[in-house]
C-alpha positions in Angstrom: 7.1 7.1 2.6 3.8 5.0 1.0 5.9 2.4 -0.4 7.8 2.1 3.3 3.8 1.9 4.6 2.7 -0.4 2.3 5.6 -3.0 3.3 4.9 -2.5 7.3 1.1 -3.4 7.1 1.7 -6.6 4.5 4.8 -7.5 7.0 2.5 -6.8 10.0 -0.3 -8.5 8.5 2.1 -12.3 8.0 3.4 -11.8 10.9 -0.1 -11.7 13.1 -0.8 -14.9 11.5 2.3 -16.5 11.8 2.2 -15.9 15.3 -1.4 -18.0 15.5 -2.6 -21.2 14.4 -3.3 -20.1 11.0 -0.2 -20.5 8.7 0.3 -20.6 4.5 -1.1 -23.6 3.7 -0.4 -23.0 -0.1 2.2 -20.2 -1.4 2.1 -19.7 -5.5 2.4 -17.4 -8.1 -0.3 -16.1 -10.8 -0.5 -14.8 -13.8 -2.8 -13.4 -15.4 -4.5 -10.7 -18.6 -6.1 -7.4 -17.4 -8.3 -5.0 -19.4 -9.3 -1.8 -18.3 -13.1 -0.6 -18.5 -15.7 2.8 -18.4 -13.4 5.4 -17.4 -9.7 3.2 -17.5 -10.7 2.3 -21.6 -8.5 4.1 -23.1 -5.7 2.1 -21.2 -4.2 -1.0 -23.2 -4.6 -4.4 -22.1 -2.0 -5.9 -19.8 -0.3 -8.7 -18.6 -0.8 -9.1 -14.3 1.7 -10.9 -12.2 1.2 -11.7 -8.4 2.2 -14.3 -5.7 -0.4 -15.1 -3.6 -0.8 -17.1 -0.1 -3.7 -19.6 0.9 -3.7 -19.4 4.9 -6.1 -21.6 5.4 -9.8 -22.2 6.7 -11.6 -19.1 8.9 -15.0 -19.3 11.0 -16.3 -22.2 8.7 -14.6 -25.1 6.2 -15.4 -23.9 3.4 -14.1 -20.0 3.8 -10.9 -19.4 2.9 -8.5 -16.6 3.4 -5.9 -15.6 0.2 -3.9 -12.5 0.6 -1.9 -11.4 -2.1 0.4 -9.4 -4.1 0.0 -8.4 -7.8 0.8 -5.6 -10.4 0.2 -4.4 -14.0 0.8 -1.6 -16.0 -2.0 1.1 -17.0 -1.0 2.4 -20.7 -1.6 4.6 -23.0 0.4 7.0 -26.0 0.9 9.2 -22.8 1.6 7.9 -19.8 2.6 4.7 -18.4 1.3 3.6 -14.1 2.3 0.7 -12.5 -0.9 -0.4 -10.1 0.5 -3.1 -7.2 -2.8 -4.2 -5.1 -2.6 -6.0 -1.5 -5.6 -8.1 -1.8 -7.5 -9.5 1.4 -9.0 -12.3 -0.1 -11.9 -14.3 1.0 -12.9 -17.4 -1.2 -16.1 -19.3 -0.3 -15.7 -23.1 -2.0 -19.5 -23.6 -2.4 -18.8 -27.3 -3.1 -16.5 -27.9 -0.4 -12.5 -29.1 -1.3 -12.2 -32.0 -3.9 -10.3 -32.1 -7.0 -12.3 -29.9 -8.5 -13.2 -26.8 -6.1 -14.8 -24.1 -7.8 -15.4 -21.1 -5.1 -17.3 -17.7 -4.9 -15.3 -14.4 -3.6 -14.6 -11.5 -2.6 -12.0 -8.9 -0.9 -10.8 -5.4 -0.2 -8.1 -4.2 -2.3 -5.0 -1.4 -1.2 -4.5 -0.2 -4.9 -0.8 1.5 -4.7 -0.3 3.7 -8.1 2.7 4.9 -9.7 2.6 7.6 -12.3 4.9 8.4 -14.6 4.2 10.9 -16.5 6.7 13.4 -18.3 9.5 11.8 -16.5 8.1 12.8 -13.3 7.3 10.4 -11.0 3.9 10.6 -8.8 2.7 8.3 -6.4 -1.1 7.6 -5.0 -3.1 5.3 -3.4 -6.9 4.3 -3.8 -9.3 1.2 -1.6 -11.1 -0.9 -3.9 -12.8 -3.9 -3.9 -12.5 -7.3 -6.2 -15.6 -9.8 -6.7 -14.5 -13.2 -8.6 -15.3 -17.0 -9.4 -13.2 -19.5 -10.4 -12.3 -23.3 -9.3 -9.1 -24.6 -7.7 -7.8 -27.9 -9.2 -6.2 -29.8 -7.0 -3.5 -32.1 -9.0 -3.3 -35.0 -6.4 0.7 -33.7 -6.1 1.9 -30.8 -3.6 0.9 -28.7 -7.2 -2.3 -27.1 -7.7 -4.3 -25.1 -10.1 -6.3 -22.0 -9.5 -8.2 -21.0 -12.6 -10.5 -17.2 -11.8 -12.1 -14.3 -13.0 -12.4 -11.3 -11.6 -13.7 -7.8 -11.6 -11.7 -5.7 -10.0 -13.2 -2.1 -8.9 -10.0 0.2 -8.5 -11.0 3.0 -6.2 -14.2 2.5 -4.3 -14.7 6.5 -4.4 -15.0 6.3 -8.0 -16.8 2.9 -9.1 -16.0 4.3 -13.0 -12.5 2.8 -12.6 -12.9 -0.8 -13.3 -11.1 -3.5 -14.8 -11.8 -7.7 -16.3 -9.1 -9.6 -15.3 -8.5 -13.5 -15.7 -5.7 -15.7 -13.7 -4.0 -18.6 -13.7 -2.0 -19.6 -10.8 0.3 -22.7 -10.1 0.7 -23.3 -6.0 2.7 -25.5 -3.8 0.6 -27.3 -0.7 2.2 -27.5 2.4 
């Protein structure tokens, strides 16, 4: 029923802007390597994959809005959880867009868990927030670069759960 949930509010959520001015100005994919800190540490370090969707310019030029998709895997000797977050992106290019457009940001995050523990599988939910920095390199082609950092905090409720993560992403522009 969560996962059926999930879908309806990411589908809702394209569909509202496809039905406005704002459409996907850049659609690509990321990558990136996740390690778990404070209470998450005894987690190993994991590989992230996502897609992600810049829709363009909101209230000013230089604020832009990315939501995305990503998961990786929390684990240990004991159990393994896959963690998919539906990020709300907002990324502030200080600088303005050149070739070189390094940006500030920010967003909520809907962190969908799945446990599986003792071949039983369990399913939760937890808000959290991510803060990151990075620089998008724009190639001169309908290709472009994304190079950031973030730090993602997994459940707002319990700012213990955190997590380093760094990404590379490869886009297409529209």
């Amino acid at each position: 029923m969560k996962k059926l949930l999930l879908s309806v509010l990411v589908l809702s959520m394209f569909v509202s802007f496809g039905m406005s001015n704002a459409s996907a100005k850049t659609i690509g994919v990321k990558v990136g390597y996740v390690t778990p800190k404070d209470d998450l540490k005894d987690y190993d370090n994991d590989i992230l994959f996502g897609v992600y969707f810049n829709m363009g310019h909101f209230l000013i030029n230089n604020l832009n809005f990315r939501p995305s998709v990503d998961k990786f895997n929390l684990e240990d000797d004991n159990s393994k959880t896959e963690v998919w977050g539906i990020h709300f992106d907002w990324y502030w290019n200080f600088l303005g867009t050149k070739t070189v457009s390094p940006f500030l940001g920010f967003g909520p995050v809907l962190n969908y868990y799945n446990h599986d523990d003792d071949n039983t599988a369990d399913e939760d939910s937890d808000a959290g927030v991510d803060l990151f920095l990075g620089a998008d390199l724009n190639l001169g082609l309908p290709v472009s670069l994304m190079v950031e950092g973030r730090y993602k905090i997994l459940d707002i409720a319990d700012r213990n759960q955190t997590a380093w993560c760094i990404n590379l992403g490869v886009g297409y522009n529209f």
